[in-house]
N, C-alpha and C positions, 0 to 999 in steps of 0.2 A: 323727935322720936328717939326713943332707946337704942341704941347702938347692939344689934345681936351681939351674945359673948364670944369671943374668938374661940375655936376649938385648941386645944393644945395638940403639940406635935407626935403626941402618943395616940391620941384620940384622932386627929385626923390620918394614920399612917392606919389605922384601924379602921376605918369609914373606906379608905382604899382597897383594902384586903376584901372588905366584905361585900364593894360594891363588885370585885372582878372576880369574888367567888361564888359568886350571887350566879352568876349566868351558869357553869358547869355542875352546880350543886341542883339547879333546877331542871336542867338536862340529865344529869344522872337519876333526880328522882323521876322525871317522866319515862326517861327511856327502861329504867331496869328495877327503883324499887316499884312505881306504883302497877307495873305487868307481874312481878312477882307476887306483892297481895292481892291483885285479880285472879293470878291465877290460885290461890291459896283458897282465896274466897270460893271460884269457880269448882273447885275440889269437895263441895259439899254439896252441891248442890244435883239432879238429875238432868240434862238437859241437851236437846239434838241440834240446838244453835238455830233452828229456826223457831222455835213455838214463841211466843211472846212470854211465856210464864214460864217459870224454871220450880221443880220440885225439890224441895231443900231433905234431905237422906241425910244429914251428916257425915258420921267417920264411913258411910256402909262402903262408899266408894273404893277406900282404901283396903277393907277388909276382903270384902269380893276381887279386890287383884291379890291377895295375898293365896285366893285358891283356884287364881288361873295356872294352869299348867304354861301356857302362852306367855304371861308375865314371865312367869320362877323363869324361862328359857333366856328371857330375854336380860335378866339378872345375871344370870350364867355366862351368859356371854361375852356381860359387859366385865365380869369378871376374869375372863378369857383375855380379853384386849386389856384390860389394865395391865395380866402379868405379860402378856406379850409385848406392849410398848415399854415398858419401863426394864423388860430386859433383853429382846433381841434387836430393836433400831440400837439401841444404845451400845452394847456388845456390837454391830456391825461396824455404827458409826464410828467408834473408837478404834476399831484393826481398820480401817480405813486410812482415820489420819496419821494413826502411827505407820500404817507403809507407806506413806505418801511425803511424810514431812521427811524429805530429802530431796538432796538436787540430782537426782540423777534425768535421765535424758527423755524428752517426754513426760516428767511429772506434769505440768502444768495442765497437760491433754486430759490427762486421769484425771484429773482433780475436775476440771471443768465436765467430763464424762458425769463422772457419779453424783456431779450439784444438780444437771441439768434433770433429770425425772424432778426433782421437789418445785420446779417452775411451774411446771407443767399443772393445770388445771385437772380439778377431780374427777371431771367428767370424763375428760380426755383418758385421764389414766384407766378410769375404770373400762371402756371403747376397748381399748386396746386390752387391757387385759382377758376382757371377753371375747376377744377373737382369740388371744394365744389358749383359751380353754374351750374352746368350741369341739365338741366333742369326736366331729368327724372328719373335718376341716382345720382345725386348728393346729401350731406348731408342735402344743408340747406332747399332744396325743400321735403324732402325726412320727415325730423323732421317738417316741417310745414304739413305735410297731416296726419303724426302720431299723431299729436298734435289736427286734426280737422280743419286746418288753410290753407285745400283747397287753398279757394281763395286767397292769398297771396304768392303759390305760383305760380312763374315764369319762365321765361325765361330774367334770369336778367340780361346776356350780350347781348342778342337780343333786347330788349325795350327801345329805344333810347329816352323813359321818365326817365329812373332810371339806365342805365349801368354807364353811369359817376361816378355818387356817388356809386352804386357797387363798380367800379376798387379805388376809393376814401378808401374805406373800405380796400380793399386788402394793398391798401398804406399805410392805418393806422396801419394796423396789424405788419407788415414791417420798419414804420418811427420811431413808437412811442418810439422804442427802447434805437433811436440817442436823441432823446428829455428827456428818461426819463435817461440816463448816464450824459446827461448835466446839468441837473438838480439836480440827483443827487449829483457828483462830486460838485455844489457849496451849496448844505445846508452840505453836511462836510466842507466845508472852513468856514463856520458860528462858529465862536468862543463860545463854549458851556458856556461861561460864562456869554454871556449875556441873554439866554435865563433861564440861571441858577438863575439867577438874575432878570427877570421878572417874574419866579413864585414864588419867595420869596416875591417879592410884593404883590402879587396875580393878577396879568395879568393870566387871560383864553387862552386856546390854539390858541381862534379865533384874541382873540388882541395878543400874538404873531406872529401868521401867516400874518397878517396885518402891524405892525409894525415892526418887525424886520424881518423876515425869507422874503417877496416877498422882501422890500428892496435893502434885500442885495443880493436877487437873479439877481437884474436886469441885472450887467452883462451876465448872464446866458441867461437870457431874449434876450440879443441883440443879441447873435450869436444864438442863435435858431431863432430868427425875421429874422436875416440876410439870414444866410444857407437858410431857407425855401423859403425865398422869390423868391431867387435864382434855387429853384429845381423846383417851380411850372415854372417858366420860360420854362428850361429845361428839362419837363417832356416828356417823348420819348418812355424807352423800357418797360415799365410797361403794357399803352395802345397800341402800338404796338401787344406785345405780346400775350394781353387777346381780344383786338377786330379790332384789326387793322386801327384805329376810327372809325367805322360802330357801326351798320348799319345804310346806307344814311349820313354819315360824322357825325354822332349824340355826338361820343364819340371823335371824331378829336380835335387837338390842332395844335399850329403854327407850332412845330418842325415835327408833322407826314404831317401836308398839305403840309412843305416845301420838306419833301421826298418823298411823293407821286407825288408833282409837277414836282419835277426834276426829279424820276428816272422812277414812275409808266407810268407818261404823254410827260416824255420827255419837258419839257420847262422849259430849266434850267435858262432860264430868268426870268420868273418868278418865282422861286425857290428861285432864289440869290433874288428876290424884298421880298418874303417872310421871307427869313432870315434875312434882312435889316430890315423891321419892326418887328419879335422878339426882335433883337439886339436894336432897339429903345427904345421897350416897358421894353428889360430886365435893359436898363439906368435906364429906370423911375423909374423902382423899386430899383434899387440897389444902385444907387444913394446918397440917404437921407441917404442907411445906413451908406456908405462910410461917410457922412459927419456926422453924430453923433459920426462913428469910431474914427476921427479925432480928433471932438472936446472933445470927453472926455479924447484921449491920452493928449491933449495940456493941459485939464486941471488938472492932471495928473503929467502933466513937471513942471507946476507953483506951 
């Protein structure tokens, strides 16, 4: 019998790549490309998820949310939480670790104080938040009439001027944690010698926070920029939880209007159209980060 050809050791180190890429390549397309062209697919079509037959409408899906006032809100909002993740967790998180990163007596408590909210599960957080807003019953209405401050207090999950940034609040209490560990973690990677060496100069605390310490934070800076960007996208069971986006869609974002649409109203056509324009908008943002990612890896490699 013919002797098979032996593989060469380029060819066989090749045949191993492909067999152990084989398995998360196929995982990745079942899990997330082939639900992504279902749901692309699903975005054209009319349909209540039970009937057997689906009416194929094309783009009208897309068009018809373009003149829900209910949508444009829920676009708003999510524009809302972009600029608010991407500048006041991170602005918190940062004056966190900068008063923190010292030894004075009792840091470690602190430190352990303000990581513990980001443990804590969404739901929990949101529980609790809705007691400390409880309009009659709750602390912080309860400290504002003690205090003489009547009129400022509310009904701060019902007033669809000020619940957003309410449940904003809730999410600070909660994010600030993930912001002030990252932040912390890269002023210890900050080499104590150079700041050892800028007050021997006499550089002030404020020209080294300027010059060296943001700096060399910026890594830091990127994956807080990044992750955040990402979560406002994303944001789901927090408002969910605390107001279910009411009242009148006030506190709604894309991913509650895309569940409300498909499960509440049954029109998973327009659910899947809704999810196709997050997924659009979550590119835009995620996007530029991916490519700053890159290029500072590449620069990096040089």
């Amino acid at each position: 019998m013919p002797r098979a050809p032996r593989l060469s050791r380029r060819q066989a180190n090749t045949l191993v790549y492909a067999v152990f890429l084989a398995g998360p390549l196929l995982l990745y397309a079942a899990a997330f490309v082939w639900p992504v062209l279902a749901t692309i697919s699903l975005s054209r079509y009319s349909w209540d998820g039970f009937s057997p037959e689906r009416t194929y409408v094309g783009l009208a899906n897309y068009i018809n949310l373009l003149g829900e006032r209910r949508f444009l809100d829920a676009v708003l909002n999510n524009g809302k939480w972009l600029v608010y993740y991407l500048v006041v967790p991170t602005v918190v998180g940062l004056g966190l670790a900068l008063l923190l990163d010292s030894d004075f007596r009792g840091v470690t408590f602190f430190r352990t104080v303000f990581f513990i909210p980001f443990t804590i599960t969404t739901v929990a957080v949101a529980s609790t938040w809705r007691w400390l807003y409880e309009p009659n019953a709750g602390i912080i209405n309860s400290v504002l009439r003690s205090a003489g401050l009547d009129g400022l207090a509310q009904n701060w999950l019902g007033n669809p001027g000020v619940n957003t940034y309410a449940i904003m609040l809730a999410s600070l209490w909660a994010w600030s944690g993930f912001t002030f560990l990252v932040y912390f973690g890269g002023l210890r990677n900050i080499p104590t010698e150079l700041t050892e060496a800028a007050r021997i100069d006499g550089a002030s605390a404020w020209t080294i926070l300027w010059r060296i310490k943001l700096p060399m934070l910026l890594p830091s800076t990127v994956v807080v920029l990044g992750i955040a960007g990402v979560d406002s996208m994303r944001v789901f069971d927090l408002i969910w939880a605390m107001t279910q986006g009411g009242p009148f869609q006030s506190s709604t974002v894309l991913a509650v209007e895309m569940y409300e649409t498909s499960f509440a109203r049954f029109e998973l056509g327009s659910g899947a159209a809704v999810a196709v324009y997050l997924l659009a908008l979550s590119a835009f943002v995620v996007l530029p980060y991916l490519y700053v990612i890159s290029s500072r890896t590449e620069e990096h490699r040089e």
